[in-house]
C-alpha positions as CSV (number, residue, x, y, z in Angstrom):
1,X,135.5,-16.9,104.7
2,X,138.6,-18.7,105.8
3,X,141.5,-16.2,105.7
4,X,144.9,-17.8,104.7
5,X,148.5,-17.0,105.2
6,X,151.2,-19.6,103.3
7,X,154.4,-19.5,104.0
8,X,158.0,-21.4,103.5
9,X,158.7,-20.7,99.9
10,X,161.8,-19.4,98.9
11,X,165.1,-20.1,96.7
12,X,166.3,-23.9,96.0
13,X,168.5,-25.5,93.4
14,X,167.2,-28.5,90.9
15,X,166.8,-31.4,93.2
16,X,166.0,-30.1,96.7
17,X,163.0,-29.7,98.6
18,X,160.7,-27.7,100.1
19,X,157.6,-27.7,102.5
20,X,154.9,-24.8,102.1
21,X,152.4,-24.2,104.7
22,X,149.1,-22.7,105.2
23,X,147.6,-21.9,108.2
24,X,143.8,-20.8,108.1
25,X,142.3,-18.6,110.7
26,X,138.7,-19.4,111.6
27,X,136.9,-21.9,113.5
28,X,135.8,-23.9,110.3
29,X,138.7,-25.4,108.8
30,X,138.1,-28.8,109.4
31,X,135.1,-28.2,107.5
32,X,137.0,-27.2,104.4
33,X,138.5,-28.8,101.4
34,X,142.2,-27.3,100.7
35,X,143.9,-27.1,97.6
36,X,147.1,-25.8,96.0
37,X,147.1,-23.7,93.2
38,X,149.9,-22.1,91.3
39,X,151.0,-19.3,88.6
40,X,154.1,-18.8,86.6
41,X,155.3,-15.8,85.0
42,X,153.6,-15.6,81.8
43,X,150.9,-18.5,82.5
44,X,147.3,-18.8,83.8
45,X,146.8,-19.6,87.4
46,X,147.1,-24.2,87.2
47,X,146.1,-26.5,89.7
48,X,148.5,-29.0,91.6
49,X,147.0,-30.7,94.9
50,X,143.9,-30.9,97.0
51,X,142.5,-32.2,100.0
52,X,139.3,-33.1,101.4
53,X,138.3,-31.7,104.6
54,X,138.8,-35.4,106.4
55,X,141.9,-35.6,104.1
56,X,140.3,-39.4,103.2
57,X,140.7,-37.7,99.8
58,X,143.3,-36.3,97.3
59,X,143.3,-34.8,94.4
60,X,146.7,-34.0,92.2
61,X,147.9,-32.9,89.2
62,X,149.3,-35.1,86.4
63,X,152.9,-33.3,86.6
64,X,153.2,-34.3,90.6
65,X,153.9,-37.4,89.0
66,X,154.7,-38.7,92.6
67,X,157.1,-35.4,93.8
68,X,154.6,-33.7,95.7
69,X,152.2,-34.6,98.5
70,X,149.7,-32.5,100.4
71,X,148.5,-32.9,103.7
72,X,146.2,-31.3,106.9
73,X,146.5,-30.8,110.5
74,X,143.0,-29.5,111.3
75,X,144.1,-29.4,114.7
76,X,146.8,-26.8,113.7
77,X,144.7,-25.5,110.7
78,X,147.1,-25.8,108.4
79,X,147.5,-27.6,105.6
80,X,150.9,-28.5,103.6
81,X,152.7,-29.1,100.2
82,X,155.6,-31.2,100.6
83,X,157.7,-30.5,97.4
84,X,160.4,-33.1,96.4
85,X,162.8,-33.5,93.6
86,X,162.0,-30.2,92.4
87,X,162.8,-29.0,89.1
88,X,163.2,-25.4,87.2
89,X,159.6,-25.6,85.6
90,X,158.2,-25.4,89.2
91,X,159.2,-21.6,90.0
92,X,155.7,-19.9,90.5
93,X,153.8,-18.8,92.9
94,X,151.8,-21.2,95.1
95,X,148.9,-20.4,96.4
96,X,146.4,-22.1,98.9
97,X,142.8,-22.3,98.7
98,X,139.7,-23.2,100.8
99,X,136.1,-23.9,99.8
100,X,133.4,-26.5,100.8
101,X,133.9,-29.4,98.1
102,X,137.1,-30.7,97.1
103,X,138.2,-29.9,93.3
104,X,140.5,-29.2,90.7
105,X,138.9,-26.0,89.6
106,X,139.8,-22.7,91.1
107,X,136.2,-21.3,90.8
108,X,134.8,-23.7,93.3
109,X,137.5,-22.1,96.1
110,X,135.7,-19.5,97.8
111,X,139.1,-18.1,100.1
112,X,143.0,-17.6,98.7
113,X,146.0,-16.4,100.2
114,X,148.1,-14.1,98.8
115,X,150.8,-16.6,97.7
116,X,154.4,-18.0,98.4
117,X,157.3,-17.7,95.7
118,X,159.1,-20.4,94.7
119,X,161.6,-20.4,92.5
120,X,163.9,-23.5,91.2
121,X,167.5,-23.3,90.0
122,X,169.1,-25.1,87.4
């Protein structure tokens, strides 16, 4: 299994931006669909973005709504969530995922990291 380390969360206001990373260690990352995941206090664990191994395909969540992008260097290993025009409702934690088909459902990820906080100001 992939292990994964996501970094770049942090503290913005209502508005701003933010770009989270993952970077996967193992020789099969090109290999693997990546996907976002993330959990607010209080809430079950929802899916946000994914991305097929080739990146020729995308998956996202109805509340992206055109705010958020993911994409993959599989020459770096990593994979990205570009946040934009962030609100308060998106403080959680993000987490990355890995696993051999691309999806919406967390059960189908076989590797997570051990997440980025976010959190949104008003």
């Amino acid at each position: 299994q992939a292990q994964l380390v996501e970094s770049g969360g942090g503290l913005v206001q209502a508005g701003g931006s933010l770009r989270l990373s993952c970077a996967a260690s193992g020789r099969t990352f090109g290999n693997l669909a990546m996907a976002w995941f993330r959990q607010a206090p209080g809430r079950e664990r929802e899916f946000v973005l994914a991305i097929s191994s080739s990146a020729s395909t995308t998956y996202s969540a109805d509340f992206v709504k055109g705010r958020f992008a993911i994409s993959r260097d599989n020459a770096k290993n990593t994979v990205y969530l570009q946040m934009n025009s962030l609100k308060p409702e998106d403080t959680a934690v993000y987490y990355c995922a890995a696993g051999p088909v691309t999806s919406t459902r967390a059960n189908t990820y076989t590797s997570w990291g051990q997440g980025t906080q976010v959190t949104v100001s008003s």
